[in-house]
N, C-alpha and C positions, 0 to 999 in steps of 0.2 A: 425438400423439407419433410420429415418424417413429426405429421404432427404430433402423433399421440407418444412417442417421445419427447417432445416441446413441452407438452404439457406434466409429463414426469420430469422432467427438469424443471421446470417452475416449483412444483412442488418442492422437491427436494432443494431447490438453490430459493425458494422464498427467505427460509429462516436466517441465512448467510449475508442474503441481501440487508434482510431489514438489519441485520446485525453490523454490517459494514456501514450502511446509512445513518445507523442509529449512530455508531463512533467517528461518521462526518458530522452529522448534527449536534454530537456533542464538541467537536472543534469548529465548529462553525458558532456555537455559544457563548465558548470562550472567547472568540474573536470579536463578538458583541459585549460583551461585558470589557474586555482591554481594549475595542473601538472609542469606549467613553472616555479614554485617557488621550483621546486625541493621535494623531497620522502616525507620529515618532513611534508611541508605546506600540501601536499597530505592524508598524512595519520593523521594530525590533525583532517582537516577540516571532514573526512570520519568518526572519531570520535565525533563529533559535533553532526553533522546528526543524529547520529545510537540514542545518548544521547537525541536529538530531535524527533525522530522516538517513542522512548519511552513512552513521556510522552503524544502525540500526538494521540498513537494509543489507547490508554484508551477511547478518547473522540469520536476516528472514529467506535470505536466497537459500542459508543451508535446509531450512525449513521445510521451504516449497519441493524440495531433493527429497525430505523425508517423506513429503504426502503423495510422492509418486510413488516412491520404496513399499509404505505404508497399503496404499490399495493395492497394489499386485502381490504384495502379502496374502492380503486378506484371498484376493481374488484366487492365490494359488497356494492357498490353504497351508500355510506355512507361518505357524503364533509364536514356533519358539525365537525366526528371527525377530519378527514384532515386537517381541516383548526387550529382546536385547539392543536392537536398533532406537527405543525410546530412553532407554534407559543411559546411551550412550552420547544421545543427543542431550540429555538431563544435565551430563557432566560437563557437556559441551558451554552449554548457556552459564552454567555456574560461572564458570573460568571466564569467559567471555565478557557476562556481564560485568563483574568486578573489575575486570579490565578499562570496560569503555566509562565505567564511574569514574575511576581512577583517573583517567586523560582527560575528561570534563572538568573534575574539580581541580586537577590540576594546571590544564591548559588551556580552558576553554575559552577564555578572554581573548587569549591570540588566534584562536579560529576563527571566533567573530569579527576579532579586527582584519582577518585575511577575507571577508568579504565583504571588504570597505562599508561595514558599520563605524556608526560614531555619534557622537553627543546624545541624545537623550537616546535615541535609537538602543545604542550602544550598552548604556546603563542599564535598559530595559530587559536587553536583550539578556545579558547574563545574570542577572536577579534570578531570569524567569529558568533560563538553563541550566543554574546551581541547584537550584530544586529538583525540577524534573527532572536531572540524571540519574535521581536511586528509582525511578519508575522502570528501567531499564530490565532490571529482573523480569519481575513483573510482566512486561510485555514479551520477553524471551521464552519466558514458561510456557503463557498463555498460545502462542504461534504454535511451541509442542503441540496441546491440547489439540489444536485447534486442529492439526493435521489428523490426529485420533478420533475425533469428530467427524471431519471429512470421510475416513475410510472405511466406519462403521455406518455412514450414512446419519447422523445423529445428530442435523446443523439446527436441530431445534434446544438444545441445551446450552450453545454458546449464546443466543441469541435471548434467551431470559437473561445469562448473565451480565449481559452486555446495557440490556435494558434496566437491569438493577442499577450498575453502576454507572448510568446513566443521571437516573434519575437521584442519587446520591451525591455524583458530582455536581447536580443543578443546583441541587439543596445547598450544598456546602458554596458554591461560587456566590448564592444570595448570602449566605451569613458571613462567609473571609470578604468577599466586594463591595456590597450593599451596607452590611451591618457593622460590620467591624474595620473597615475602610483600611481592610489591606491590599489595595490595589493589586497589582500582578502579583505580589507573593501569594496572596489570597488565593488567587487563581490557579495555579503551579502546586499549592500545597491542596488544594481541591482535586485536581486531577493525580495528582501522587495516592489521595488516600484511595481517589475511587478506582486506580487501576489494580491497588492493591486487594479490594474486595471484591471485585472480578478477577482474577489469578485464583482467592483463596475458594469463590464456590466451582468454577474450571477445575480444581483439581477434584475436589470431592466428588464432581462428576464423572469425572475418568477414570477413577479410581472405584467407583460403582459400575460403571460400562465393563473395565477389564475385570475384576473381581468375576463378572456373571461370562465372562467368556473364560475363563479360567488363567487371565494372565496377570502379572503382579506388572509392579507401578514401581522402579525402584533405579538408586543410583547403580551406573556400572559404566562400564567400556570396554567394548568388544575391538580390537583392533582391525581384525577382517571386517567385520562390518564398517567399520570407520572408511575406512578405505573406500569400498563399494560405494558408501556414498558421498564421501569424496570425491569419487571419481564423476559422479554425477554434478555435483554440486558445483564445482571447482566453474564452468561456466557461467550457472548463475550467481553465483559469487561476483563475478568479474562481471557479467550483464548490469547484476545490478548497481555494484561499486561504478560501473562507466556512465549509468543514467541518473544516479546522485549524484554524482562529483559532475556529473553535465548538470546540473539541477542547481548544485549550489554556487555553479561561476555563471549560471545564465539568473540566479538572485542578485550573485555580485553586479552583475552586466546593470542588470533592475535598480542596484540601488546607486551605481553610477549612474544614470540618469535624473535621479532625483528621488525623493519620499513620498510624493502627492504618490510619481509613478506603481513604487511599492505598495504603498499603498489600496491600488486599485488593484494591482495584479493578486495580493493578499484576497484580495474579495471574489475578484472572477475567480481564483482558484476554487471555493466556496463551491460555485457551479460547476464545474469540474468533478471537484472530488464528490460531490454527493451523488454525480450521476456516474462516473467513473467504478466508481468504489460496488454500485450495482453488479456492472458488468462484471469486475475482477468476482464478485462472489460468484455468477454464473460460472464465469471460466474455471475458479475452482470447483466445482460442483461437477461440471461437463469434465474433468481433466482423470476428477475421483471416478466415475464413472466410464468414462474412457480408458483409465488405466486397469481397470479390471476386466474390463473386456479385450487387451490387449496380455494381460497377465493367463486368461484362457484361449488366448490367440485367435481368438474372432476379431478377425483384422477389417473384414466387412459391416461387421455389426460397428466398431469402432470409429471408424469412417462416416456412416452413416449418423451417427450418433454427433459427434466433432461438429460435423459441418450443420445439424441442425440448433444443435448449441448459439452456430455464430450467427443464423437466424434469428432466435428469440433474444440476441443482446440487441442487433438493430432494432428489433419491433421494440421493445423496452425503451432503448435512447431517443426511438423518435416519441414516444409519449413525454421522457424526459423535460430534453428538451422544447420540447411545447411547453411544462408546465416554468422554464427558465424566460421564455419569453413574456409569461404572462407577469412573472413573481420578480422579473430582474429591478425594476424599478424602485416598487417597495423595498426593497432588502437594502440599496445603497441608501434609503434612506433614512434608515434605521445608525446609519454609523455617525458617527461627529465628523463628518468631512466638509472642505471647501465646495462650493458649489461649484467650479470648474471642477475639483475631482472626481465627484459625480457626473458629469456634462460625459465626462474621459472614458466612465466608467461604460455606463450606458452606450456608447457608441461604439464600443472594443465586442457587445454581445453578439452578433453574428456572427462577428468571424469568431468566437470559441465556441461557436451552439456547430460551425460547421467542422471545428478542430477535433471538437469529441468524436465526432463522426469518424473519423481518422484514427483514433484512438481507438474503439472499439476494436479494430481489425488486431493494432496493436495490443492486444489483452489477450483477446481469443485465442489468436495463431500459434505465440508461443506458449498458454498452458499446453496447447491441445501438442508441440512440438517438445515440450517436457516428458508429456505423460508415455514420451518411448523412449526417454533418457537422452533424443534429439535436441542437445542445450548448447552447441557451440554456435550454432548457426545462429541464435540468438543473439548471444556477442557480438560479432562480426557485424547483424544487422542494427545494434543500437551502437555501436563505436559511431557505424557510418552516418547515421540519422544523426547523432548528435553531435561526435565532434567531427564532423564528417559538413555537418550541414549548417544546422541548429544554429549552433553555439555562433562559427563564421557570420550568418548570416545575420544574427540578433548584433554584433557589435556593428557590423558593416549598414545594417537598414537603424538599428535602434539610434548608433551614436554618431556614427560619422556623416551619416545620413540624415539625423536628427529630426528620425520620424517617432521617436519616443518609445511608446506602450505599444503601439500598433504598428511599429515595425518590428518588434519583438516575435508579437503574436503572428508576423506574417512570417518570420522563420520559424517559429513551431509548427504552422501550416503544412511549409513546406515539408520538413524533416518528416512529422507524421504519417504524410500523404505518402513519401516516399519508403518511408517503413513499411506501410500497409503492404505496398506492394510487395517488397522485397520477402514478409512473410506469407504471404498469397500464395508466392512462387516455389517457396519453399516448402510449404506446407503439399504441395502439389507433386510433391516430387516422391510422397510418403515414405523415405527416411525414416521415418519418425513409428512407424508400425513395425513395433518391436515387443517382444517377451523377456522382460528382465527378470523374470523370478525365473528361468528357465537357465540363465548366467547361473552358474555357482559363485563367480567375482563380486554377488551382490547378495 
């Protein structure tokens, strides 16, 4: 462990952090405010999401491609591809996003029913996702930014914005939920307005960052460029399509067992994703910085760096989770649930306080196996985790087994654990210490 590197990552990944927490805590808000509509509205909407998460993260894989492009730019002093590589990603999103509205409003009822949603659930569910599909933009742009951010070192501007629209979406969730008693539309059109007013001060900021570095902000498409990160991207594309689409048939799995079950799973996710979502900022942070130090081929310093990275996310999850053991109790009982749903709920926390643990390995390993354009290897290891393991396992212990929630959670166990290692090993193999600004292909 190289401390005084630790502690220059903390700084630089605090503001990422609070910025990813802050947009857990703000779905974790929602989920209190549509909790009050009783299990069904809860476990619709939690189906929505996941269905949304899906098609979402196809576009954020090309993303995470660009913020490795992005820092080895920077690092090997090269703005005019910078400026063309964003501008190509700009047209990207455009097309894209229109795209994926278009198959929401048009088809989205029947994806929901493909993950045996139904009756109130059901209703709930696409109210809430007719809405939230034009947010889609919005969230596309902002990923851009966000990788411009990352590679300028600059994670303290996403993180006011995120905090503005935070605190706007809270506003508005009290006046459409509370006031005006528009149930989940209330809610949906609250998060629509306030992704929109984080998108609109994100740009303004990027567009003052490149201004003073002398680059422009503008539509275009470069075809070689396109390519180049295409060529990178093309696995995480496929990594991530394989752990959403494992994500949304192990919700189906979930709501074939029942609604109490979704229910709870909707809530432990809760913990999860707010301590998750930490680590993912370190790993972007550690990946940004990694990748510049591999863009000036300090493959030593890079190394060193990576691996104290995966340090300070363990030290991090175990304060985490401590503070999930103390808070787990209060929180379920905050929602409108049955009392055995809570009983379930409560009982399922150790084994996810031991599953993040698991998870961490899985965040770390593959930023740090990105940031050398080393991205197939990734594939291969979430194919195997998930449909490899996961997924089998959660139908085989959740149903036929009819151990419920916690035969679920005992195949995510395993699939995780099993990951971990698999990029342990690969990570060890350093593959992955590479100079891509040094390719002309990119």
């Amino acid at each position: 462990m190289n401390k005084k590197y630790m502690k220059a990552l903390m700084i630089i990944a605090f503001p990422l952090m609070v910025q990813n927490m802050l947009r857990g805590l703000l779905g974790s808000a929602d989920k209190l405010f549509i909790g009050q509509l009783g299990e069904s509205a809860l476990a619709g909407v939690g189906g929505a999401n996941q269905l949304f998460s899906l098609f979402l993260t196809i576009f954020m894989a090309v993303s995470a491609g660009l913020t490795v492009l992005l820092s080895q730019y920077i690092g090997g002093k090269k703005e005019e591809k910078f400026e063309k590589v964003i501008g190509t990603m700009m047209t990207c999103a455009i097309v894209g996003g229109i795209g994926i509205i278009l198959v929401f409003q048009g088809a989205g009822i029947h994806f929901l029913k493909a993950l045996n949603i139904s009756g109130l659930a059901l209703e709930s569910a696409h109210e809430y996702l007719h809405i939230i599909a034009y947010s889609i933009l919005f969230i596309l742009f902002s990923s851009i930014f966000s990788g411009v951010f990352l590679a300028f070192k600059k994670n303290t501007y996403p993180m006011i914005a995120t905090f503005i629209s935070m605190g706007i979406n809270l506003l508005l969730n009290g006046l459409f939920f509370l006031i005006l008693n528009w149930g989940i539309m209330g809610i949906a059109y609250a998060t629509l307005i306030a992704r929109g007013i984080e998108f609109g001060i994100l740009l303004l900021l990027v567009k003052s960052i490149l201004r003073k570095k002398g680059i422009s902000l503008s539509l275009g498409f470069d075809r070689h460029l396109f390519l180049g990160l295409f060529h990178i991207s093309v696995p995480m594309v496929l990594d991530g399509a394989a752990w959403q689409l494992a994500m949304t048939f192990y919700t189906r799995i979930v709501f074939t067992i029942g609604v109490q079950e979704v229910a709870v799973y909707e809530i432990l996710k809760i913990f999860q994703t707010l301590t998750i979502t930490g680590v993912a900022a370190m790993a972007a942070a550690n990946v940004g910085i990694v990748g510049q130090e591999l863009g000036k081929s300090a493959y030593r310093v890079a190394k060193e760096k990576a691996e104290s990275g995966v340090w300070s996310a363990l030290i991090m999850v175990t304060l985490m989770n401590g503070l999930i053991l103390v808070f787990s109790r209060p929180v379920f009982g905050v929602f409108s649930l049955e009392p055995e749903t809570v009983t379930m709920g409560i009982s399922a926390i150790p084994l996810v306080i031991t599953i993040i643990y698991a998870q961490v390995l899985n965040v770390m390993f593959p930023y740090i196996l990105r940031s050398g354009g080393d991205t197939w290897a990734n594939l291969w290891i979430t194919i195997i985790g998930f449909w490899g393991l996961q997924i089998p396992l959660a139908w085989i212990l959740g149903i036929m087994l009819n151990l419920g929630i916690m035969g679920v959670l005992a195949s995510m166990l395993v699939a995780e654990s099993t990951k971990g290692l698999l990029f342990y090993l690969r990570y060890k193999r350093g593959s992955w210490m590479k100079n891509l600004a040094e390719n002309q292909r990119y």
